[in-house]
C-alpha positions as CSV (number, residue, x, y, z in Angstrom):
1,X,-27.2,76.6,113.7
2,X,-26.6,72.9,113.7
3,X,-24.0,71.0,116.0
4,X,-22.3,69.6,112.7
5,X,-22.0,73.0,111.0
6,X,-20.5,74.3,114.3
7,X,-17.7,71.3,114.4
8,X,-16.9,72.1,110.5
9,X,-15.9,75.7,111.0
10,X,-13.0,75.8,112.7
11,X,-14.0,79.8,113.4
12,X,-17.3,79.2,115.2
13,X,-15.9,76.0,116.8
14,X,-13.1,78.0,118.7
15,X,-14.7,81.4,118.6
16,X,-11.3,82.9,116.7
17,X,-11.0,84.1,113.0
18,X,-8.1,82.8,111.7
19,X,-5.5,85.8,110.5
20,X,-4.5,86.1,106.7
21,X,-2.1,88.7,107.1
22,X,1.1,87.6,109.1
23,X,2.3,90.4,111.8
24,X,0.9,93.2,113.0
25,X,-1.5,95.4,110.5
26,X,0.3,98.6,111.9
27,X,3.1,97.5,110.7
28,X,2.1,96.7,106.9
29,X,0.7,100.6,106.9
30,X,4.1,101.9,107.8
31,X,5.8,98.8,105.0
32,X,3.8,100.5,102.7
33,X,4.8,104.4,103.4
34,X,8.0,102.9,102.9
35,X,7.5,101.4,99.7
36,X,5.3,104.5,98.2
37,X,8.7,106.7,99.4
38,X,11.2,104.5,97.8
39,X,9.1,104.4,94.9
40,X,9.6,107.8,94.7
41,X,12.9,107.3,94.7
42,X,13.4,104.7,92.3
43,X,11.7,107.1,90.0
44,X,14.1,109.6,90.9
45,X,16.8,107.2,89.4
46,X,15.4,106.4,86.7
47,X,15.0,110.0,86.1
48,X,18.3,111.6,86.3
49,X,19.5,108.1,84.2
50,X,17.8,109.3,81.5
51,X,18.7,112.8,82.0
52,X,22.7,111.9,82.0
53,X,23.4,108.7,80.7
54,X,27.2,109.1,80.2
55,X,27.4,110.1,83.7
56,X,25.1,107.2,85.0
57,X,27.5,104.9,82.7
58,X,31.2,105.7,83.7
59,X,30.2,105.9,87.7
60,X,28.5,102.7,87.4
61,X,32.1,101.6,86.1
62,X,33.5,102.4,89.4
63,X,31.0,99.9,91.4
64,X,32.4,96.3,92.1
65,X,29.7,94.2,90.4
66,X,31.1,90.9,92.6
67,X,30.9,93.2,95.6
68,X,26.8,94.2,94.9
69,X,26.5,90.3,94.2
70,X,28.0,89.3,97.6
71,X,25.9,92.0,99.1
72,X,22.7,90.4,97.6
73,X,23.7,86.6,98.4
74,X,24.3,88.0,101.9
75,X,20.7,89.4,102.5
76,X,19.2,86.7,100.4
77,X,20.9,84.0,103.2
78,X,19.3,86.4,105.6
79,X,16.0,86.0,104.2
80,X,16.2,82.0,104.2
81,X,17.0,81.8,108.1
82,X,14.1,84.3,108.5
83,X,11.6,82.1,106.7
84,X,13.1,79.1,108.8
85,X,12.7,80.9,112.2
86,X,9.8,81.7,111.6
87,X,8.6,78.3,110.6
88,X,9.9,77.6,114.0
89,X,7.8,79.9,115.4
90,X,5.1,78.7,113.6
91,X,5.0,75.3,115.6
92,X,6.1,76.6,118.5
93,X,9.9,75.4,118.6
94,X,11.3,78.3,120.5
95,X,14.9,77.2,120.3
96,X,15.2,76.6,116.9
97,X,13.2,80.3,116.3
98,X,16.7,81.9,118.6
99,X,18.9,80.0,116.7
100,X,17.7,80.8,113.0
101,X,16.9,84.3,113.9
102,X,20.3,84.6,115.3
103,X,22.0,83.3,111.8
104,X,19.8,85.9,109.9
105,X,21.2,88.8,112.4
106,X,24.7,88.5,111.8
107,X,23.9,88.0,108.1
108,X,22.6,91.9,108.5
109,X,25.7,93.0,111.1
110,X,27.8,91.9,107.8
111,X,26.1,93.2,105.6
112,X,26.3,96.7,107.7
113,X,30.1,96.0,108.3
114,X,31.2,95.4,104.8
115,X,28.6,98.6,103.7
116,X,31.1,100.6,106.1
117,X,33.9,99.3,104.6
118,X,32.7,100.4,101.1
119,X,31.9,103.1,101.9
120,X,35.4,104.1,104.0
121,X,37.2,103.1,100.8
122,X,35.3,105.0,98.0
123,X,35.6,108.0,100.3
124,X,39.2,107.3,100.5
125,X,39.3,107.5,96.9
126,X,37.5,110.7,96.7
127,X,34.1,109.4,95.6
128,X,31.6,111.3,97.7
129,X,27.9,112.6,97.2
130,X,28.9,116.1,95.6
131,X,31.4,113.6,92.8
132,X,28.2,113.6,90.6
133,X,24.7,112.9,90.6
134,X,24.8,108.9,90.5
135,X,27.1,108.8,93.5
136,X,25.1,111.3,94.8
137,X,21.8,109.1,94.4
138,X,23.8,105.8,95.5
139,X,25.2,107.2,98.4
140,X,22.2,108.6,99.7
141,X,19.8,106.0,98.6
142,X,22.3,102.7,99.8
143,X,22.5,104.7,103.3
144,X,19.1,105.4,103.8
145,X,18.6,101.4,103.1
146,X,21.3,100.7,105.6
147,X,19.7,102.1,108.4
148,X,16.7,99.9,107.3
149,X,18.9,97.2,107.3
150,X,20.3,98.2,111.2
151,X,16.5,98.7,112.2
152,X,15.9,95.0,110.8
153,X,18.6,93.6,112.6
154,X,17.6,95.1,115.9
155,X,14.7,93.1,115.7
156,X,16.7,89.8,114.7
157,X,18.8,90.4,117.5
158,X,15.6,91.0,119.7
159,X,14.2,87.3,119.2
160,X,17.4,85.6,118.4
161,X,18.6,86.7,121.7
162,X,15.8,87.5,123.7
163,X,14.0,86.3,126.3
164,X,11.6,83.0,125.4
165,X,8.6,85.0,126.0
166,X,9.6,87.3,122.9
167,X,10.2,84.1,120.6
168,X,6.4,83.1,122.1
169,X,4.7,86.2,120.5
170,X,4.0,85.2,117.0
171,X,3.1,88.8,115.5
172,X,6.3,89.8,116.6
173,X,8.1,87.2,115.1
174,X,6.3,87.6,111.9
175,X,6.0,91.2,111.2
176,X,10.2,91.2,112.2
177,X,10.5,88.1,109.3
178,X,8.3,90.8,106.8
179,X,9.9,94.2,107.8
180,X,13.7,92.2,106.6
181,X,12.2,90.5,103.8
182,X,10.9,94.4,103.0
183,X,14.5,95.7,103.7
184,X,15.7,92.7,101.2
185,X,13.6,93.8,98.0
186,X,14.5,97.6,98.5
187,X,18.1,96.0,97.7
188,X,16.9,94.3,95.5
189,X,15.8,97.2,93.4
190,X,19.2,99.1,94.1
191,X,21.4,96.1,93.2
192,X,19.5,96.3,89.7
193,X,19.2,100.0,89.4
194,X,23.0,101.0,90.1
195,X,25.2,97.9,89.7
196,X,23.0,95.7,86.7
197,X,21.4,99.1,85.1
């Protein structure tokens, strides 16, 4: 091979194939198990909707449409400093990765606060799972996405506070900026499918 085709590919000049797929592969397999299960139960929903639509109306009366907003605009500003940390990451500006990853963790420590607080209240009021089969679906459903949303966070918290050698592993960095922007279209779905629907 020729000196000139060597110097005009960067993957024989250096040896390394460049990556196409940001994080770790491992982790888009278990992203993807994820998805196929909450596809399932977005079906589910979509289901028992059709199967009780006077049911699936009034309770969706009940649910603060402002409230599922704020929730969205919350994880949506999560999402942004994600992006930007990882950016930062990106061209190695480990400070600036701590700092943005750190805004996008207590984006997810509010969201999980005020989820609580929901919660607290409509139990308060006597709405629980056994009420009917949409709160049974939405309390189930939103909880099971919560705990995504504290696993996501964990991982925030990790790089945003960690040591510099964690904000120097790039795979890290980007599978944690996936895994939330995973966690931020499973809301997605739910913000349409109980509070728009």
């Amino acid at each position: 091979m020729t000196t000139e085709m060597r110097e005009s590919t960067p993957e024989l000049r250096t040896g390394v194939v460049p990556r196409t797929v940001p994080g770790e592969p491992g982790l888009w397999i278990i992203i993807l198990a994820e998805l196929v299960v909450f596809g399932v139960y977005f079906g589910c929903i979509t289901y028992y909707r059709l199967e009780y639509p006077d049911t699936f109306r009034e309770s969706k009366g009940s649910l603060n449409l402002a409230v599922g907003t704020a929730y969205t605009a919350l994880l949506l500003t999560g999402s942004l400093f994600v992006v930007l940390g990882v950016h930062a990451a990106q061209r190695k500006a480990a400070p600036y990765t701590a700092r943005w990853f750190r805004y996008a963790a207590w984006t997810g420590i509010a969201f999980f606060a005020a989820k609580c607080l929901e919660y607290g209240t409509k139990i308060a009021d006597g709405t629980v799972p056994t009420t009917n089969i949409f709160f049974m679906l939405y309390f189930v459903l939103t909880m099971l996405h919560l705990c995504h949303v504290v696993a996501a966070t964990v991982f925030l918290l990790v790089i945003g506070y960690g040591p510099d050698s964690v904000r120097m592993r790039l795979n890290f960095i980007e599978g944690s900026g996936c895994y939330w922007h995973f966690v931020d279209a499973v809301w997605m779905f739910l913000f349409a499918l109980f509070y728009l629907a």
